[in-house]
Every structure is written in C-alpha cells, then in structure tokens.
DRENMAR-563529 format. One record per residue (C-alpha): z, y, x. Coordinates in nm, 2 decimals, padded with zeros to 4 digits. Each point is the difference from the previous one (the first is absolute). Layout:
BEGIN
{z:Z y:Y x:X};
...
***
This chain:
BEGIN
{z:08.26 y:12.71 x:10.69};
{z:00.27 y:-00.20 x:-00.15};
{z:00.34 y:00.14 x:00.00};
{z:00.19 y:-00.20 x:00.17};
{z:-00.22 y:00.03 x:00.30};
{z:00.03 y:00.41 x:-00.03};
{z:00.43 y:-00.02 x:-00.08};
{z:-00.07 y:-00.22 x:00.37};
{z:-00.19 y:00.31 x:00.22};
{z:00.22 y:00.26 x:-00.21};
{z:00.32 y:-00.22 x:00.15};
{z:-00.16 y:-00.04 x:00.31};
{z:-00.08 y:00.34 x:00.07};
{z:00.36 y:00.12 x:-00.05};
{z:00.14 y:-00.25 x:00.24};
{z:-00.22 y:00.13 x:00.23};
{z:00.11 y:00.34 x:00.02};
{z:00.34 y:-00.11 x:-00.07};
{z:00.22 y:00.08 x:00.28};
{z:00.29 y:-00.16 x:-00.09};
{z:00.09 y:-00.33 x:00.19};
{z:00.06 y:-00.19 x:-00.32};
{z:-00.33 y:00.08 x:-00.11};
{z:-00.14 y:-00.07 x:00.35};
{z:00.09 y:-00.35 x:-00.06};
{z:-00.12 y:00.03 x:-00.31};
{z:-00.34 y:00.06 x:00.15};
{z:-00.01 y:-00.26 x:00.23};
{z:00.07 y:-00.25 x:-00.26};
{z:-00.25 y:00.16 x:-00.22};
{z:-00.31 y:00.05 x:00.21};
{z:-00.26 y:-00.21 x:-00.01};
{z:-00.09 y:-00.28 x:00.29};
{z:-00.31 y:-00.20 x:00.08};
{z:00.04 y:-00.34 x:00.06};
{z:00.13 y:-00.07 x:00.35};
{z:00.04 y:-00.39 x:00.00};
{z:-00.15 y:-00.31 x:-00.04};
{z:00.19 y:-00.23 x:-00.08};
{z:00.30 y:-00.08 x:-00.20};
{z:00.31 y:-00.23 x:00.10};
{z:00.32 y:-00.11 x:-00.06};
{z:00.26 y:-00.15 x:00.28};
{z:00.35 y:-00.14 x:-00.10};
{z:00.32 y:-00.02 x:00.22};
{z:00.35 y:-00.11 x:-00.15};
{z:-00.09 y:00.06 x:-00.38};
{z:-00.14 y:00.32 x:00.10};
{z:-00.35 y:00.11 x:-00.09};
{z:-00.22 y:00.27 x:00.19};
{z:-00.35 y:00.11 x:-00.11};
{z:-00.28 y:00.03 x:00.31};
{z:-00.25 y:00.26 x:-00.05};
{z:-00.24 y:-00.18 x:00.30};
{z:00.22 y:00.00 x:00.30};
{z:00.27 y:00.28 x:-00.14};
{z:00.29 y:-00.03 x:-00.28};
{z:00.04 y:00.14 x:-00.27};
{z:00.25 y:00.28 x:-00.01};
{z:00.12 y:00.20 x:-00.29};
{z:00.00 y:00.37 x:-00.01};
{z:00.30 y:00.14 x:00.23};
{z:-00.14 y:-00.28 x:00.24};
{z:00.23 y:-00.32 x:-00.09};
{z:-00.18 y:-00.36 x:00.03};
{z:-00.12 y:-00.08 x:-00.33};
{z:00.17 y:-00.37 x:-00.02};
{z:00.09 y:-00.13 x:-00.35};
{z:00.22 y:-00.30 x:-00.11};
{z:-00.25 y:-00.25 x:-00.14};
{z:-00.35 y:-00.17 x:00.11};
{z:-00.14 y:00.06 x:-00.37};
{z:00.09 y:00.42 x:00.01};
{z:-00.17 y:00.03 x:00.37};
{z:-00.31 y:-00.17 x:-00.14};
{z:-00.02 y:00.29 x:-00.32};
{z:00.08 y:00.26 x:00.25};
{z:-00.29 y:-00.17 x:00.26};
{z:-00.25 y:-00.04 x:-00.32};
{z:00.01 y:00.39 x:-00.06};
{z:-00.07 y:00.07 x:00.36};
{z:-00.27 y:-00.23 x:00.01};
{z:-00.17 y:00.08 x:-00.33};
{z:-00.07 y:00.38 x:00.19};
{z:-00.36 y:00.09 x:00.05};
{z:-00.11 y:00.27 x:00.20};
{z:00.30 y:00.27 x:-00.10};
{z:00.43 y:-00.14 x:00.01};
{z:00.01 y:00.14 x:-00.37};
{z:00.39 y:-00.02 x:00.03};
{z:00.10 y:00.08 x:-00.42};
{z:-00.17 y:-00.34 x:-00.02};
{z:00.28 y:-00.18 x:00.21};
{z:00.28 y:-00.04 x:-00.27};
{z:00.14 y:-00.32 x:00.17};
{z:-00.01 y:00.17 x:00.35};
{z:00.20 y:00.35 x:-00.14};
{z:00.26 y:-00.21 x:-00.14};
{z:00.09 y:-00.17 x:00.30};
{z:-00.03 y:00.38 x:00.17};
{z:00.27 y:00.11 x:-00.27};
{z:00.18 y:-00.31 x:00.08};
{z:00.03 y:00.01 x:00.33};
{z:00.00 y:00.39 x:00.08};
{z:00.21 y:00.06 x:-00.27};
{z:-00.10 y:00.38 x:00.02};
{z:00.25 y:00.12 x:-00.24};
{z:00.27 y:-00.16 x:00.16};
{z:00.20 y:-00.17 x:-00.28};
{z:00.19 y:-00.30 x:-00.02};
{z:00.02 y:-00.27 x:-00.24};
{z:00.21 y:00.11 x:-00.23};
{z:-00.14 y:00.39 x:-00.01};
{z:-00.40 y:-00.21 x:-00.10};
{z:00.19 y:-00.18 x:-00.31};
{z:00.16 y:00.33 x:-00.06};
{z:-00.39 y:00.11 x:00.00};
{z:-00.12 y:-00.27 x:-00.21};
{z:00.32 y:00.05 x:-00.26};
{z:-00.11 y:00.31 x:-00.04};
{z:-00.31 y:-00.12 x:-00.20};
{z:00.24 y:-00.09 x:-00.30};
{z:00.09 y:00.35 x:-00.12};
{z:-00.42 y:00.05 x:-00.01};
{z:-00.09 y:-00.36 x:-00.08};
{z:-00.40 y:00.02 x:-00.19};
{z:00.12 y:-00.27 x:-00.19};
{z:00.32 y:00.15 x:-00.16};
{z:-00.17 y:00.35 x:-00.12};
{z:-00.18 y:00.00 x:-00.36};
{z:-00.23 y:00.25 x:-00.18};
{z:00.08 y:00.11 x:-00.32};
{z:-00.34 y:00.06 x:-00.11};
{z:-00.31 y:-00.14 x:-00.02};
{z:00.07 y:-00.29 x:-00.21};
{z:-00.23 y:-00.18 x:00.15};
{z:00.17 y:00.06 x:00.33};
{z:00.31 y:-00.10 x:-00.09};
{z:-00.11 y:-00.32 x:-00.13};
{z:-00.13 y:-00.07 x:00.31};
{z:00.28 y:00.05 x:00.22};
{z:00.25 y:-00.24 x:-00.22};
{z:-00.26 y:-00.22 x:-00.03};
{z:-00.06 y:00.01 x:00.40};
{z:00.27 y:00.09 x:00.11};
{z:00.29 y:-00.15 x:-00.25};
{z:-00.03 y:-00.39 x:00.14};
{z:00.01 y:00.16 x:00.38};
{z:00.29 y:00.13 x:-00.03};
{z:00.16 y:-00.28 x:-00.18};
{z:-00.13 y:-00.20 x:00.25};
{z:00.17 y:00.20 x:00.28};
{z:00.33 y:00.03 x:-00.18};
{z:00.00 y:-00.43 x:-00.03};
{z:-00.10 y:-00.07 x:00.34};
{z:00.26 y:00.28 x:00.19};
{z:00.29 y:00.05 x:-00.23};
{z:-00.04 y:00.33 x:-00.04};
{z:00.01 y:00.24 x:-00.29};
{z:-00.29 y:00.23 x:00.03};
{z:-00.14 y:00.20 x:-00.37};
{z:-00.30 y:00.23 x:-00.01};
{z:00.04 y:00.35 x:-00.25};
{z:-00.20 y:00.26 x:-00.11};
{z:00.16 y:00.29 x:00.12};
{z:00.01 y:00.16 x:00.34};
{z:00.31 y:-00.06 x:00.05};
{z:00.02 y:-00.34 x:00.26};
{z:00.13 y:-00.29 x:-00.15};
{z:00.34 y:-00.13 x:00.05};
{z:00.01 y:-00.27 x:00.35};
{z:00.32 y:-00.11 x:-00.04};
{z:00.18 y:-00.01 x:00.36};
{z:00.01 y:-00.40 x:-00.06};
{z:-00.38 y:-00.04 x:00.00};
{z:-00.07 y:00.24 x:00.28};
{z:00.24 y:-00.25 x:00.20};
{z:-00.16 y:-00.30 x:-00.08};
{z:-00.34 y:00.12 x:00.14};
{z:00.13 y:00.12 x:00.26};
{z:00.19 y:-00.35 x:00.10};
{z:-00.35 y:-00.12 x:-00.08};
{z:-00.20 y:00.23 x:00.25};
{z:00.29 y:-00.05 x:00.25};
{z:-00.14 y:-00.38 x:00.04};
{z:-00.31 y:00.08 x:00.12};
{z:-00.09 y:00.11 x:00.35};
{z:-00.08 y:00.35 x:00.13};
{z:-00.37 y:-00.06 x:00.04};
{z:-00.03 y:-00.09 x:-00.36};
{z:00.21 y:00.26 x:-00.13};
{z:-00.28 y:00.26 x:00.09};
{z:-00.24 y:-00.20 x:-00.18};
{z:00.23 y:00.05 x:-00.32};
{z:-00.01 y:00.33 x:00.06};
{z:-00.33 y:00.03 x:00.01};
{z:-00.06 y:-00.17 x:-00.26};
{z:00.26 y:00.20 x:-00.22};
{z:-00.13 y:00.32 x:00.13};
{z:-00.40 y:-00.09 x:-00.09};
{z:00.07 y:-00.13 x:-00.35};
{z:00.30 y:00.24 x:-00.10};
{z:00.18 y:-00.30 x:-00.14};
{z:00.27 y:-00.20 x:00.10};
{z:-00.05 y:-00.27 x:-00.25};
{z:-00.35 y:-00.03 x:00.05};
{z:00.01 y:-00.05 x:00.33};
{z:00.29 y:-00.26 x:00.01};
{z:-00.19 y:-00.23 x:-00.24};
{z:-00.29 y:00.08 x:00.25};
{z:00.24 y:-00.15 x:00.26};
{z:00.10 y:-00.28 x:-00.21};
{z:-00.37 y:-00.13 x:-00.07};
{z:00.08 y:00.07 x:-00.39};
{z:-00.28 y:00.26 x:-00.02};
{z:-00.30 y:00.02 x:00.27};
{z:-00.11 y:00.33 x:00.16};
{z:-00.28 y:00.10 x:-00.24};
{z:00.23 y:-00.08 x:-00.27};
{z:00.31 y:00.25 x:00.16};
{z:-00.33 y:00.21 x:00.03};
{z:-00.05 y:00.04 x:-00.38};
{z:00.36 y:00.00 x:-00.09};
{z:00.04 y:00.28 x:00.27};
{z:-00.25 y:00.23 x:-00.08};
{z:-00.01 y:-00.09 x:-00.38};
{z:-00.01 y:00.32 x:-00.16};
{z:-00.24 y:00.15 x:00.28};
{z:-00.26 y:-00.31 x:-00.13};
{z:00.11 y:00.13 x:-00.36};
{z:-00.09 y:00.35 x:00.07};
{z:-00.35 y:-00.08 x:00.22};
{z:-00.06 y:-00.24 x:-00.31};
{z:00.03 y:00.32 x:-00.30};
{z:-00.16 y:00.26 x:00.25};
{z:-00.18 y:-00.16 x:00.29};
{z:00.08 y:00.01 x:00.37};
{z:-00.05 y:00.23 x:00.29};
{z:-00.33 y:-00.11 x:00.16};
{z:00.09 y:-00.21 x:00.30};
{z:00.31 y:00.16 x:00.04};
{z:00.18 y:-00.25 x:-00.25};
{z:-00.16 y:-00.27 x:00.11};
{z:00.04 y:00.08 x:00.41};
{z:00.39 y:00.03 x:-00.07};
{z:00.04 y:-00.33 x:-00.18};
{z:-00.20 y:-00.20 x:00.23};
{z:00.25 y:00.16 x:00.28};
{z:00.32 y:-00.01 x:-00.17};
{z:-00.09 y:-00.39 x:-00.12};
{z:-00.09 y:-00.07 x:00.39};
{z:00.35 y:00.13 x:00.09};
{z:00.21 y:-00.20 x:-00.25};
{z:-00.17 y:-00.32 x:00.06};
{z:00.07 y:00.06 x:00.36};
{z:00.35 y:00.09 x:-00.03};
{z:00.01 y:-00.34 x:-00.23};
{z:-00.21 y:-00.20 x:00.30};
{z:00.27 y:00.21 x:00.23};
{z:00.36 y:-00.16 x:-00.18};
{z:-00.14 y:-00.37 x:00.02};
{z:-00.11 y:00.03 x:00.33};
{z:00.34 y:00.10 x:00.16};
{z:00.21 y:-00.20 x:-00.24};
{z:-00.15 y:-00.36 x:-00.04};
{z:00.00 y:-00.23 x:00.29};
{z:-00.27 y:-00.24 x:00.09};
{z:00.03 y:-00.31 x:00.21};
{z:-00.28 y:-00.17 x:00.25};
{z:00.02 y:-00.40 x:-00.07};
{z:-00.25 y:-00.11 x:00.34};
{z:-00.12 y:-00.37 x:-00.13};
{z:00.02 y:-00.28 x:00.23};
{z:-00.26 y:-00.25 x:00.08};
{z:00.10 y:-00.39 x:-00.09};
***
C-alpha cells in the first residue's frame, strides 16, 4: 500500500474519533464523497463569477458562495470539478482550496498580518543558507543558487546575502520594506497564493522569480529542493515516498503560480462586428 494512501486512513481515522469541533470540520472536509453531479457550469453577474455543480453553487467550506474575480480563475476551479470520476478526491483541487482560503479566510488575518507571514520567509530563506561540506555540494549551491540571488537583489533593490552558519543572515530593515511596499500592491486574493507559494518552496526568492516569469515551476522545483535531489542522487530515494511528495508539492506551486496571474491580470472581450 503506498504510504501516502495509509498517512490518509491513519488521518482519517483520528478525525473520526476526534471530538473536538475543529477537528469535526476537519472531518467533513476530509471525508471522501462520490460524485453527486453531472455537470459543470459557470454563470457571471457584475464581474462576479459563481461555479454550478448541475443546478447548485459552489460553496466553500463554512458555507460562503464560491464566486471568484475573473472568468479565466472560475474555468481552473470548474476544470478540477469536472475532471472528477467516480470519487470528489478533494487534495486534487489546488485551484478550488485557494479560493476557499481566500474567501474563508479561516485564520482571520488581514493584509498586512499575510505579508507579515510571507516576510517571515526571509530569516529561513533556502536560498540564503550554505553547507560547509561536501564540496561538491557547495559548488552546487553557488553555482545554482549564486545568479538567483543576484538576480533578485537587481530586480527588487534589496540586499539579501546567504552564509554558512546558523546564525540568519542580516535583512536589513530597508529591504524588508521594499518587499513589503511590493506585496502591498497586489490584491488580497493573490497574496495567499504568495504565501503558498513561499510556504511550499521555503524560499522567498525563489518564489518571487516564480512570480516574475524569470524561472518556471519545475525550475523553482530544482532550485527548491536542491540538496534533497543532491542527497536522493549520492544515496537513492525513499521508494514512492520521494517521488509522491514532489509530484504534490510541484502541483501546489504551479497552482499557487496559476493562482497570482489569475486574480492579478485582466482580460478584455473585443465582440467583432460584421461589415
């Protein structure tokens, strides 16, 4: 059996006899449904965007209408519910939990406290911490992750060094402020696709050159997980496990990439008129 499909009953069956309401939710959100619909749709009113499951919206968890700001992010979220067979496998819906987070905002924060979130990310950026020893290893993270970081310091201004000590890096207050000014210009919506994005990768930097189209997502993969590949490559990897994880972790930084464009680029319908 493979493991992630036994770390799923092991979850399961502790929600199960959880008795706590958190993890009653939990359980609901967690548990398995056939198929109950049909067809897929999508209906628009005033720039608003609502997903039909057959004759019934969409809703997200605590019960809210699922309705998201553009035509091109309500056909993702209406692809994933349409590409279910038999079983709603739900951890397959990346698109459609984002706009959950979005809209439920379970947590509760504001603005300002999910840039705080993101910022976070700088004292533990991936990018910034070096090993010592192997050689070999060393010489693949300047050689990686070097022009990255270059890159990053050009295009924001900012003043960000790696070391090889434990000790975090230096951020100087300056540079914290200029990406924050910088996530402060983007919407709400796409600010939790930063974070996921952030959180999935473990690197600020990698994931704003993600955002910026510099790198694509299986390159912010590799620079990501680069000493993990560097490991599996002098020892071998975990039968299926490695592989499961990647595949998953690649599926949720591509959609939290997919997730940013959608809600911050606008699209216009030109209709063509017959001569």
């Amino acid at each position: 059996m493979a493991f992630k499909t036994l770390a799923n009953q092991c979850l399961s069956s502790m929600l199960l006899k959880s008795r706590i309401p958190a993890a009653n939710m939990l359980k609901r959100g967690f548990r398995e449904r056939k198929k109950f619909y049909k067809s897929v749709s999508i209906t628009e009113s005033e720039g608003v965007f609502e997903i039909n499951l057959d004759q019934r919206k969409l809703k997200t968890p605590s019960g809210k209408l699922l309705q998201v700001p553009s035509e091109a992010l309500a056909i993702a979220v209406c692809t994933e519910w349409d590409k279910q067979t038999d079983i709603i496998k739900q951890h397959t819906m990346q698109m459609t939990t984002l706009c959950n987070t979005a809209l439920d905002n379970p947590t509760g924060r504001n603005k300002e406290q999910v840039i705080t979130s993101i910022l976070h990310f700088l004292d533990t950026d991936t990018v910034c911490y070096r090993q010592e020893l192997p050689v070999d290893l060393v010489e693949l993270q300047t050689r990686e992750w070097d022009p990255l970081l270059d890159w990053f310091n050009s295009r924001y201004e900012t003043d960000i060094t790696s070391t090889q000590s434990i000790i975090p890096p230096a951020v100087p207050d300056e540079t914290r402020a200029k990406l924050r000014q910088h996530l402060m210009t983007h919407n709400e919506w796409a600010l939790f696709g930063y974070e996921s994005a952030v959180q999935s990768l473990k690197s600020i930097v990698v994931s704003f050159a993600l955002m910026d189209r510099h790198i694509h997502v299986e390159r912010a993969m590799a620079l990501s997980r680069l000493e993990e590949e560097f490991q599996i490559s002098k020892w071998g990897e975990v039968e299926w496990g490695h592989r499961i994880d990647h595949m998953d972790l690649q599926a949720r930084v591509a959609a939290a990439t997919l997730f940013v464009h959608l809600v911050t680029e606008t699209t216009h319908k030109i209709k063509k008129i017959a001569i």
